[in-house]
C-alpha positions in Angstrom: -52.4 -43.7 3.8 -51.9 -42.8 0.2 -52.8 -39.1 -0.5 -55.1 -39.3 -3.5 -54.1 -37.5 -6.9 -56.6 -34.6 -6.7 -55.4 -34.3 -2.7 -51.8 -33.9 -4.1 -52.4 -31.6 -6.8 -54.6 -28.9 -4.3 -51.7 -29.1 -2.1 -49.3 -28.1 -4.9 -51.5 -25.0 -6.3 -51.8 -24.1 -2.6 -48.0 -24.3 -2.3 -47.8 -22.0 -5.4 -50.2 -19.5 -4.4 -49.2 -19.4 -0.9 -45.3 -18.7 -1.6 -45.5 -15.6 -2.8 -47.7 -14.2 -0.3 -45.5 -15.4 2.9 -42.8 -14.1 1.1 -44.2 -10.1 1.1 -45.2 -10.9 4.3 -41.8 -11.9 5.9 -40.6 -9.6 4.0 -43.1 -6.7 5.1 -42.5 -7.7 8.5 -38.3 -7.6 8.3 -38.7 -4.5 6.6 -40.7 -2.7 9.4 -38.6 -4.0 12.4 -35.8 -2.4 10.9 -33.6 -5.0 9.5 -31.7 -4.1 6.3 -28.9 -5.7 4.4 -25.4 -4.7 5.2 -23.2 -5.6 1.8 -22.7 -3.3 -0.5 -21.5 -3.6 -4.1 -19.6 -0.1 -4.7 -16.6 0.8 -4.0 -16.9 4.7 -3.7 -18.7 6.4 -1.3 -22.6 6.9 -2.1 -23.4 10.4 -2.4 -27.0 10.6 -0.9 -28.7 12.4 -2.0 -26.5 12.8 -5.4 -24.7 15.7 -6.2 -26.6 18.2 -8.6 -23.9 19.0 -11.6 -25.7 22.2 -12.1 -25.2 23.0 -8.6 -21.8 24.0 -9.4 -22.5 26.4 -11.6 -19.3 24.5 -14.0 -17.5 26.3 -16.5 -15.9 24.5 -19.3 -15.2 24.9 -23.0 -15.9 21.1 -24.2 -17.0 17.9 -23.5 -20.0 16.9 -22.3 -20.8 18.8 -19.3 -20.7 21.8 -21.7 -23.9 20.7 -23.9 -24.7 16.8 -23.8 -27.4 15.3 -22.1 -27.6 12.6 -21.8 -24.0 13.1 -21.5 -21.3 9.9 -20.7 -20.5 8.9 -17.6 -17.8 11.0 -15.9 -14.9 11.0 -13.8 -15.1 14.5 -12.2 -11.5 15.3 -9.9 -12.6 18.4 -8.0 -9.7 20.5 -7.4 -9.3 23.3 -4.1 -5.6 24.9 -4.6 -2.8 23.0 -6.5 -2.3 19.9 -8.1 -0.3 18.4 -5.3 1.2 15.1 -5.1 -2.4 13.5 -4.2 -3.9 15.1 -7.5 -1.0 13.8 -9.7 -2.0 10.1 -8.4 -5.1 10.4 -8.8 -5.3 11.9 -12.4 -3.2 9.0 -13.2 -5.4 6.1 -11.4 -8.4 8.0 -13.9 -6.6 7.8 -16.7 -5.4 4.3 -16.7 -9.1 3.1 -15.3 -10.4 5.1 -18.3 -7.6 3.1 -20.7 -8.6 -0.4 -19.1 -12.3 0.1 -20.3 -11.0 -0.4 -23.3 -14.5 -0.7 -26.2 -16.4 1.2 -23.3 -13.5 4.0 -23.0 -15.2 6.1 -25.4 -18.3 6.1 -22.6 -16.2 7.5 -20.4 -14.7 11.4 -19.9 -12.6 12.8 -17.8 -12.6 16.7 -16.1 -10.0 18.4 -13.9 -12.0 21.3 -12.5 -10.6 23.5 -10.4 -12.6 26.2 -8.0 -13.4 29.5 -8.8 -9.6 30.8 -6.7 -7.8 28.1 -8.1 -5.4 28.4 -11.0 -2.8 26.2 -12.3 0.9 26.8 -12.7 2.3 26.8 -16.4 3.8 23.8 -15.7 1.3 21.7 -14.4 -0.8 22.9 -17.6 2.2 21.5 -19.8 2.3 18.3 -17.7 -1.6 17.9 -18.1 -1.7 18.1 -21.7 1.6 16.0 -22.5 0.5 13.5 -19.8 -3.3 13.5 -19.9 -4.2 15.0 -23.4 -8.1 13.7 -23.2 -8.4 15.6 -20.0 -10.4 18.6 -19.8 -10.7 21.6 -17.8 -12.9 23.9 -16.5 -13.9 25.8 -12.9 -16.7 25.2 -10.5 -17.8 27.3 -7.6 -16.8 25.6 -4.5 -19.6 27.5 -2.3 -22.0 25.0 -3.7 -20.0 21.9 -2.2 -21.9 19.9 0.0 -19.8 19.5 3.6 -19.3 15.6 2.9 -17.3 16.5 -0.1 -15.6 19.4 1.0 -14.6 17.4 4.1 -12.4 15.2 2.0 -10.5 17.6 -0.3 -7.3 16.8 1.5 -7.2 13.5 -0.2 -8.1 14.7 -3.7 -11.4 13.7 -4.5 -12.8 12.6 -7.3 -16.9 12.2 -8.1 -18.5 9.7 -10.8 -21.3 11.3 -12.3 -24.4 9.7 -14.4 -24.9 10.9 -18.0 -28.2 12.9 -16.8 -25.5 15.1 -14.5 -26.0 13.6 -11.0 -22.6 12.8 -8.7 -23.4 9.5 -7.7 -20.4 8.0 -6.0 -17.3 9.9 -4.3 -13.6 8.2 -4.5 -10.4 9.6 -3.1 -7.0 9.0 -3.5 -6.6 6.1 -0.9 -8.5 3.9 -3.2 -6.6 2.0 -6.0 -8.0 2.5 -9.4 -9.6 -0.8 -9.5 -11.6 0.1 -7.1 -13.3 3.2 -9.5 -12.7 0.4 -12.6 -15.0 -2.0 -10.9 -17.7 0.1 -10.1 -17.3 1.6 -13.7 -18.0 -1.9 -15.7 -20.8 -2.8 -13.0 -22.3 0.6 -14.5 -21.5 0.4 -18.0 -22.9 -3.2 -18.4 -26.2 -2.3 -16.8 -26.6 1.4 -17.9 -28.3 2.0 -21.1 -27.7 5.9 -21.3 -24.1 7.3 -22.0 
């Protein structure tokens, strides 16, 4: 039995309208008996919720955690005593991520900031501004940390924070630089501030 033209194009607009709704309903339905995708697309570790720059009550003398915002994004390497061998690899990893973005590097800053009993040697201030001249410095107060980022200072970490000033993902030294160079271009294509 042939199904008749009018027959075949109610069961299309039925199709049509009907797709959409089974869809929020499956959907609906996953959603409340707690399935929830496992991938993940960053490399760092999420902050949730994000770190609060003001929170830190930062001192620094330039660059845009000073007076921009909307800032750029930036590479924040939080610092509790020395720059040990951990902090040397990692201020390197920053630097060449930041000189691989190549048109988007300007988009991009870099901050060494070191707590409020912190202070570097003389050398390690000569290294830092023969070896990493676009790097700036400044202080935070480390009473403010969150545990979760405290917890990792062993490793050196460094947090990626969103032009409007909020810590977003958290990296450590145990993670090559592509990892932070990955997650920087997925931002940079898709963000629209900094």
């Amino acid at each position: 039995m042939k199904i008749s033209e009018q027959n075949s194009g109610r069961i299309k607009a039925a199709i049509i309208f009907l797709t959409p709704i089974i869809i929020l309903i499956a959907s609906t339905a996953l959603f409340y008996s707690g399935f929830s995708p496992t991938g993940k697309t960053n490399n760092g570790a999420l902050l949730t919720p994000p770190l609060d720059l003001s929170s830190l009550q930062v001192e620094v003398s330039e660059g845009p955690l000073l007076d921009e915002f909307p800032g750029r994004w930036t590479i924040v390497h939080l610092l509790d005593g020395s720059c040990n061998e951990n902090c040397w690899k990692t201020l390197y990893s920053a630097r060449q991520v930041n000189i691989r973005l190549a048109k988007n590097s300007a988009r991009v800053v870099r901050y060494l900031l070191l707590n409020d009993n912190s202070e570097l040697s003389e050398s390690d201030r000569a290294r830092i501004a023969e070896e990493y001249p676009l790097l700036k410095l400044g202080k935070y107060n480390s009473d403010d940390l969150p545990e979760k980022v405290k917890s990792s200072f062993r490793y050196g970490p460094y947090i990626l924070f969103d032009p409007l000033g909020n810590g977003v993902l958290k990296y450590d030294v145990r993670l090559p630089g592509g990892e932070l160079l990955q997650d920087l271009k997925k931002l940079l294509t898709n963000s629209k501030v900094g």
